[in-house]
N, C-alpha and C positions, 0 to 999 in steps of 0.2 A: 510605609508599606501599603496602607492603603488607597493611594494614590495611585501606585502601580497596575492594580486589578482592575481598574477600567480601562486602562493601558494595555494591558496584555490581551484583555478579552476584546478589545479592538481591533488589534492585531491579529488575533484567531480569526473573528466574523470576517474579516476586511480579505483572507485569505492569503497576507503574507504570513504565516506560520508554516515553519518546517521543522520534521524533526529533527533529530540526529541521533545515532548511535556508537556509542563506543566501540573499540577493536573488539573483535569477538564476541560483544554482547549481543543480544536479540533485538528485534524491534516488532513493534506490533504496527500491524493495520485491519482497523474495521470496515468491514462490508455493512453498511448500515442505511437504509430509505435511496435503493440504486447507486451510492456510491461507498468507494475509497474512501477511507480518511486514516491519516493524515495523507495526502498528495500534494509536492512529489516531498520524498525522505531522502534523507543522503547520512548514508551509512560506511561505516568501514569495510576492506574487504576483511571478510571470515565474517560478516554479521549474516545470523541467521532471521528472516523476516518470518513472519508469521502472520497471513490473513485468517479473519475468526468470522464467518458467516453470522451478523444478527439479525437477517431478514428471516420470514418464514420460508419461504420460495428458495430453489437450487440459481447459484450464481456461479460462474466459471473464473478460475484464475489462471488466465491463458496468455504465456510471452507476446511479443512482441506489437503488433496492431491487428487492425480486420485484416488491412490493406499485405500486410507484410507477417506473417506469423513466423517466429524464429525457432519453433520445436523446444524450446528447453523447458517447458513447462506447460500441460494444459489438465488442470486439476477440476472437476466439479465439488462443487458445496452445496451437497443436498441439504441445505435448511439451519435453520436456526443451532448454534452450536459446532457447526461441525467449522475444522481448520484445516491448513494447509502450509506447510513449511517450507523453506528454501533456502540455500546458504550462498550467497553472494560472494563467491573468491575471489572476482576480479573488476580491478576498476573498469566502470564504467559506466554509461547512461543505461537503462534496462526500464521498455515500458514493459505496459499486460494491460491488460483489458478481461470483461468477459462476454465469452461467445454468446450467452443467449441475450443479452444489454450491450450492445456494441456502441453505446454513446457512455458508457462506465468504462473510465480508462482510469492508469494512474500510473508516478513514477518512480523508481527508485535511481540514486545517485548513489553509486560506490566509489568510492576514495581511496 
């Protein structure tokens, strides 16, 4: 088993790690030092995703790109603490981004 943990934390750094979430379970992602993380997660449909603002400063959790915004979501996160939910019912690709960091993007995959 210890073997593994330089393994896995390899795989973290190196940025192939993604999540996953079971049918109907939740998933989390932190807003932490300008980004996402984890980015991109693939999720079931019915999972409900949840960003958690840990920076001090407001960050936005806004569907689709700068370039193309798709309306189904554009949340502010006034600060440290605050969240924002979303329930994912249908497969599919789905970025966000946030409006006031337009180079902080991230993606979810539903199943």
């Amino acid at each position: 088993m210890i073997r593994s943990v330089p393994m896995l934390a390899a795989l973290f750094l190196a940025g192939s790690f993604s999540a996953t979430a079971a049918l109907g379970a939740d998933s989390d992602v932190a807003i932490k030092t300008f980004q996402f993380k984890p980015t991109p997660i693939e999720v079931k449909a019915g999972t409900r995703v949840t960003w958690a603002n840990a920076d001090d400063i407001t960050h936005t959790v806004t569907s689709g790109t700068p370039e193309n915004r798709d309306g189904q979501f554009n949340t502010p996160l006034p600060g440290k603490g605050t969240t924002f939910s979303f329930t994912f019912s249908r497969a599919g690709t789905y970025t966000y981004f946030c409006d006031r960091h337009q180079s902080m993007r991230g993606e979810i995959r539903v199943k």
